[in-house]
C-alpha positions, 0 to 999 in steps of 0.5 A, spaced: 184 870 942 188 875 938 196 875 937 199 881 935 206 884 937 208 891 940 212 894 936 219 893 939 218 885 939 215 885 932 222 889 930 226 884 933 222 879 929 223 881 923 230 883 924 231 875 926 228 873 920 233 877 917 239 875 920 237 867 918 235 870 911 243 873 910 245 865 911 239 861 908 233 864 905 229 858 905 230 856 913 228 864 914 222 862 910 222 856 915 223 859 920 217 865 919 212 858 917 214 854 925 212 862 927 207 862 925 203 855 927 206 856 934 203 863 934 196 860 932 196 854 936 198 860 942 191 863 940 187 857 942 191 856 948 194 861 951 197 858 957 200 853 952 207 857 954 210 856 959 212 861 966 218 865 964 224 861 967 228 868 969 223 871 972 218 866 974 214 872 978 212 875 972 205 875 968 209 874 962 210 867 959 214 863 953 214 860 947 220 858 944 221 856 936 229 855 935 233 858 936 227 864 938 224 865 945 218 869 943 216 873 950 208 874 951 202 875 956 195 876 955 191 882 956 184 881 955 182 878 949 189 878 946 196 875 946 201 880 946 208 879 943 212 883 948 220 881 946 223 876 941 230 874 943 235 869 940 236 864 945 243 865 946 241 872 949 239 874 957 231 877 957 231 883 961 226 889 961 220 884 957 216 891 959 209 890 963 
């Protein structure tokens, strides 16, 4: 399966990696690689994550790369990453 962002959550990526990169540019280089393989690794297993613990009637599901919680469903032959937020923020809205 594909893993593609829509973009909003790819936004919300890249101004995450941007935030850490402010402190640390090598744990932002850390972080994009950690992102990377997870994502990867959601590609061949795409129920992998887990049901969404806030909206647990929702399609969507999660996987969390710290301090990230990357909000996806599957369409298809695709994995989309729907929201991308820092664990200290309450998902609302993850859009259908």
């Amino acid at each position: 399966m594909k893993v593609k962002f829509t973009p909003s959550a790819r936004i919300q990526f890249l101004e995450g990696l941007e935030y850490i990169r402010q402190d640390s540019p090598s744990a932002a280089a850390g972080f994009r690689n950690k992102a990377e393989s997870v994502l990867r690794r959601l590609g061949e297993f795409p129920e992998s994550g887990r049901s969404i613990p806030e909206f647990p009637g929702l399609p969507h599901r999660e996987v969390i790369i710290p301090p990230y919680r990357f909000f996806y469903r599957v369409a298809g032959k695709t994995i989309w990453i729907v929201a991308v937020w820092h664990s200290a923020q309450l998902p609302r809205g993850l859009g259908h």
